[in-house]
C-alpha positions in Angstrom: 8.5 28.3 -8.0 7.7 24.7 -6.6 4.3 23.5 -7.0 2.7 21.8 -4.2 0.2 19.0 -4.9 -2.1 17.9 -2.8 -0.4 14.6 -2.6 2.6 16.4 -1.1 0.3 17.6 1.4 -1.2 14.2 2.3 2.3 12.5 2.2 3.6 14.8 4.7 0.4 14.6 7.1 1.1 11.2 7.8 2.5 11.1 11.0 -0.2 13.1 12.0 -2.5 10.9 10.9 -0.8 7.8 12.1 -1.7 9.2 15.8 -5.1 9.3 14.6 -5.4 5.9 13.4 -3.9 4.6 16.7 -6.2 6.6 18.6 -9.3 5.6 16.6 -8.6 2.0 16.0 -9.1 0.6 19.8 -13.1 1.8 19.1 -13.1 -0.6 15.9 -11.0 -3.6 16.7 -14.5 -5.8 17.2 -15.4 -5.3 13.9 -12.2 -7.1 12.7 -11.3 -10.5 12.5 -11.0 -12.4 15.3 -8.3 -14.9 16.3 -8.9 -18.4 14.5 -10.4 -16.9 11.6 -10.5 -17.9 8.2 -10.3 -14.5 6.4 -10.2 -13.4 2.8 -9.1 -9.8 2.3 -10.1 -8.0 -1.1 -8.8 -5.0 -2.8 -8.2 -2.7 -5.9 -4.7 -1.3 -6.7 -3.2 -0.2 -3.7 -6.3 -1.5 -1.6 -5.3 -4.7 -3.3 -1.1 -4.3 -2.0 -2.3 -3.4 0.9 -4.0 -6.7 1.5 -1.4 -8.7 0.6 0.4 -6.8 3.7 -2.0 -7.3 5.9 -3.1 -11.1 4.8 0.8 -11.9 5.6 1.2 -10.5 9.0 -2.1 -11.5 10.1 -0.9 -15.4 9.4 2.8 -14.3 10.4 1.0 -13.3 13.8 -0.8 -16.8 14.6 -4.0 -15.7 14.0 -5.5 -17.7 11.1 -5.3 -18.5 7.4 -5.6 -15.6 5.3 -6.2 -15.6 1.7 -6.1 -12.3 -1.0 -7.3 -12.0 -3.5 -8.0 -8.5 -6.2 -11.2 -8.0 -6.4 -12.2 -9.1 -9.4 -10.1 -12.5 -8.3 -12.1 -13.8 -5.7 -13.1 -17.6 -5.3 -16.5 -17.6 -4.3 -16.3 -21.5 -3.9 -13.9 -20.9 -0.9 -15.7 -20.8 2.7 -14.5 -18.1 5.1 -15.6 -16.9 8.2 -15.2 -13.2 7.0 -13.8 -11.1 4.4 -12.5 -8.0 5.0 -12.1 -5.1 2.2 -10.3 -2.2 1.8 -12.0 1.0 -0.7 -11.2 4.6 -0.3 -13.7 5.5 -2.2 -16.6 3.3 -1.3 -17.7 3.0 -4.9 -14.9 0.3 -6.4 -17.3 -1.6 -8.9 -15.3 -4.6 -8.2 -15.6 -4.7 -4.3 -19.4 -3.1 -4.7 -20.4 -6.6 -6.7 -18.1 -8.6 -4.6 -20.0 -7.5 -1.0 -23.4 -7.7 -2.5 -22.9 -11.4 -4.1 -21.5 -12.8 -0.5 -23.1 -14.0 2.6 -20.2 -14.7 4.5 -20.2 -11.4 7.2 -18.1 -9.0 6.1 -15.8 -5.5 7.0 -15.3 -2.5 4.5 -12.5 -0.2 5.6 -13.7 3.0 3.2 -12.9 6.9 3.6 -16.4 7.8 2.8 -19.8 7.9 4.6 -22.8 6.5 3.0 -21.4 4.8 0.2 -22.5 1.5 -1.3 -20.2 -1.1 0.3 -21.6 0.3 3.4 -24.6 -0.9 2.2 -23.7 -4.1 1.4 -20.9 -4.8 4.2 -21.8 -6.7 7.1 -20.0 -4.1 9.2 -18.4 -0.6 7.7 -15.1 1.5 9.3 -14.8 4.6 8.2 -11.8 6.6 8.4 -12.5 9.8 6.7 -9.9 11.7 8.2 -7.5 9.7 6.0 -9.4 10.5 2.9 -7.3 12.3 0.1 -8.3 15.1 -2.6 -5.3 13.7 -5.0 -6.4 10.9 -7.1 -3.1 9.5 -5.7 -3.4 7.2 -3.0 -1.1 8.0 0.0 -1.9 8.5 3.7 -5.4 6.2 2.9 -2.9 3.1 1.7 -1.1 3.7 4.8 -3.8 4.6 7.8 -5.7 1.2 6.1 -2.6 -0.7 6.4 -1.8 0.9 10.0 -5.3 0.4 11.3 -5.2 -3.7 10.3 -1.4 -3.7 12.2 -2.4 -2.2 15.2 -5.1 -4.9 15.4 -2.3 -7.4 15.3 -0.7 -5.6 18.1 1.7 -2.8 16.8 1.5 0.5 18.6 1.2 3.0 15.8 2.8 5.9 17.7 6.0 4.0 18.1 6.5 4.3 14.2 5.9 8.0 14.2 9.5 8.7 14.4 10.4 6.8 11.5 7.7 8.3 9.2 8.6 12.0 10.2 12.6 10.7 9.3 11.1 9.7 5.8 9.6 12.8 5.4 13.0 14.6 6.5 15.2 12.2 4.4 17.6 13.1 1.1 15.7 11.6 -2.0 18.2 13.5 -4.6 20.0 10.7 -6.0 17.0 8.6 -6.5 14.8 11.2 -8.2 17.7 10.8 -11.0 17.8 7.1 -11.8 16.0 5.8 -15.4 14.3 3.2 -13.2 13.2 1.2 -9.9 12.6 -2.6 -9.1 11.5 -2.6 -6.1 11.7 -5.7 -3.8 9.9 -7.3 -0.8 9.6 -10.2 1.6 6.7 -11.2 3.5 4.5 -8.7 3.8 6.7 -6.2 2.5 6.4 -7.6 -1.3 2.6 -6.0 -1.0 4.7 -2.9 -0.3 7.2 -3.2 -3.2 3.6 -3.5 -5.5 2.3 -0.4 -4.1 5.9 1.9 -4.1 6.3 0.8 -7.9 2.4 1.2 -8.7 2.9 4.6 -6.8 5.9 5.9 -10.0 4.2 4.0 -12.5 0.9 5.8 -12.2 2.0 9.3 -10.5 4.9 9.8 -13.9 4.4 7.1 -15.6 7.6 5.8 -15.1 9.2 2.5 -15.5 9.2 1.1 -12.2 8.8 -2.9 -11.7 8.4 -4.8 -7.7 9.1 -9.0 -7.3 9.4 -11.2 -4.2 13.5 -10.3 -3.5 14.5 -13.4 -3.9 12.8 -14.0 -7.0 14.8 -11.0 -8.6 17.4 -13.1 -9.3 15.2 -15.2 -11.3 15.4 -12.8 -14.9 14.6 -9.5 -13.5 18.5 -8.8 -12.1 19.5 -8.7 -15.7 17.9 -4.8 -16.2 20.4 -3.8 -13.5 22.6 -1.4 -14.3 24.3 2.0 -13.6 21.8 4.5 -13.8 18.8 2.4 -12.1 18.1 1.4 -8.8 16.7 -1.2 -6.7 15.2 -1.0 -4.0 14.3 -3.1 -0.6 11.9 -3.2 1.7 13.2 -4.5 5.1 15.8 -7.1 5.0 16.9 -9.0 1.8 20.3 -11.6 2.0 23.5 -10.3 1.9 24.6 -12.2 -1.0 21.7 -11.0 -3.2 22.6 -6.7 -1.8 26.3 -8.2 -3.2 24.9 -8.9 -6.5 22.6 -5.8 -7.3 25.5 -4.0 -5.9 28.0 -5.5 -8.4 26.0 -4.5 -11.2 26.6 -0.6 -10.6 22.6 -0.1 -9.6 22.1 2.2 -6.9 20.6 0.4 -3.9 18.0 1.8 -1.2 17.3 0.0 1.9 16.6 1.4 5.2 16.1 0.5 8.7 12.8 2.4 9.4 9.4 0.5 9.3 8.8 -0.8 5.8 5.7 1.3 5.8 7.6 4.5 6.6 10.2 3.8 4.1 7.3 3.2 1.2 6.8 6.9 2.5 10.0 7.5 1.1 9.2 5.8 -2.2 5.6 8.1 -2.2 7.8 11.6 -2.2 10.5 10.0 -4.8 7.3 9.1 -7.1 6.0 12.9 -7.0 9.6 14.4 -7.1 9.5 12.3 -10.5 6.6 13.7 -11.5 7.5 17.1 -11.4 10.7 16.6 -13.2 8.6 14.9 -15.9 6.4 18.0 -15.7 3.4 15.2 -15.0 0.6 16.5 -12.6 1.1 13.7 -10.1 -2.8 14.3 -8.5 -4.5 13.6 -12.0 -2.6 10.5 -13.4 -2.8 9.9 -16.8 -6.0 7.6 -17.9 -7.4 7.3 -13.9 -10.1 8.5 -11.4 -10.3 8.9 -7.8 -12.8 5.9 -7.8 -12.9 3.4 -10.9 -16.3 2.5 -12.1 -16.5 -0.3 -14.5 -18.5 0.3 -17.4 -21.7 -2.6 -18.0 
């Protein structure tokens, strides 16, 4: 008998809650940055790779410098016109000191009402209809990241197909391999983070994530038969020539980065069932991490 976790539940609403996002965002877009903005985005984990996605497109898409930072990283000494965060929880200790020590106006992008970055944000968005039960962050990484894109412009609902062909896709062969590097450019490197924080934390398994390019740099000598690398969006030829040529498996895909790291979500809890590792209690974690004083 198959167990189902709740994180296979909330990977497989995702399209469904894609449609939501796209339909909820229009009402919040004034709360965002606007055009010309200087804009620091904080985060924790995957609120943290999620703001490395965002920071790039938003510069990618002409419309200001963007600095991020983890949340215990920030530079207070830098001036920005607003700061935007991202915490499912609300409670992030990090993020909770962060928005209470600035003055610069900020936005929290949090799953939960009446928490205290709302009480300390300039401005609060709350998608609780993303909101999880699994420790395991899934569909919140992913409405966060698809609410910040369709403020740059992307229709949500013309990626729909691509998530519901993750959801549909063969992930055998993958579930098998001994490990994953997991490779980005651009934006997508904040999604490489997140796939390979995603099997480290769900089974703890060894997965690692690098600017693509940078592989080459060290990390290509771990590649072998047996492992696999992975990339999110496009990566040179000659570097798919040399993975390939050491007998790793490779993954790559033409959907929308963000639906493939769908695909990476459902490979990290087929793991964890294999290992016999409940995937929506990981080992040593919380839903919300509160730093002791």
């Amino acid at each position: 008998m198959t167990i189902v976790s709740h994180a296979d539940i909330e990977i497989a609403s995702q399209p469904q809650i894609w449609r939501q996002v796209a339909e909820f965002a229009p009402s919040v877009f004034g709360k965002l940055p606007q055009k010309g903005e200087k804009v620091a985005v904080v985060g924790c984990g995957s609120s943290w790779f999620m703001s490395m996605a965002y920071a790039s497109l938003r510069e990618a898409a002409g419309h200001g410098e963007t600095d991020v930072y983890a949340g215990s990283e920030f530079n207070y000494d830098r001036k920005y016109d607003r700061v935007v965060s991202i915490s499912r929880s609300g409670t992030t200790t990090e993020i909770v000191e962060l928005l209470g020590k600035i003055k610069t106006p900020s936005v929290v992008l949090t799953a939960i009402h009446n928490s205290p970055v709302e009480d300390r944000a300039t401005e609060t968005i709350i998608m609780d209809f993303a909101d999880e039960k699994s420790v395991l962050q899934t569909r919140w990484a992913t409405a966060a990241l698809g609410l910040l894109r369709a403020h740059l412009g992307l229709d949500l609902n013309s990626i729909v197909k691509d998530a519901e062909e993750a959801l549909a896709s063969d992930i055998s062969d993958l579930v098998e391999v001994e490990q994953i590097s997991f490779l980005g450019r651009g934006w997508t490197i904040g999604l490489a983070h997140e796939a390979a924080l995603k099997t480290r934390e769900s089974s703890q398994f060894w997965a690692e994530a690098y600017p693509a390019l940078d592989y080459r740099h060290g990390p290509l000598s771990i590649s072998q038969p047996g492992r696999a690398v992975w990339a999110f969006g496009e990566i040179p030829a000659d570097l798919v020539r040399d993975i390939k040529s050491t007998g790793a498996l490779f993954e790559s895909s033409t959907l929308d980065p963000m639906a493939h790291l769908m695909r990476a979500q459902r490979v990290a809890i087929a793991i964890a069932k294999k290992r016999g590792v409940d995937a929506d209690n990981p080992r040593g974690l919380s839903r919300s991490i509160i730093l002791d004083k």
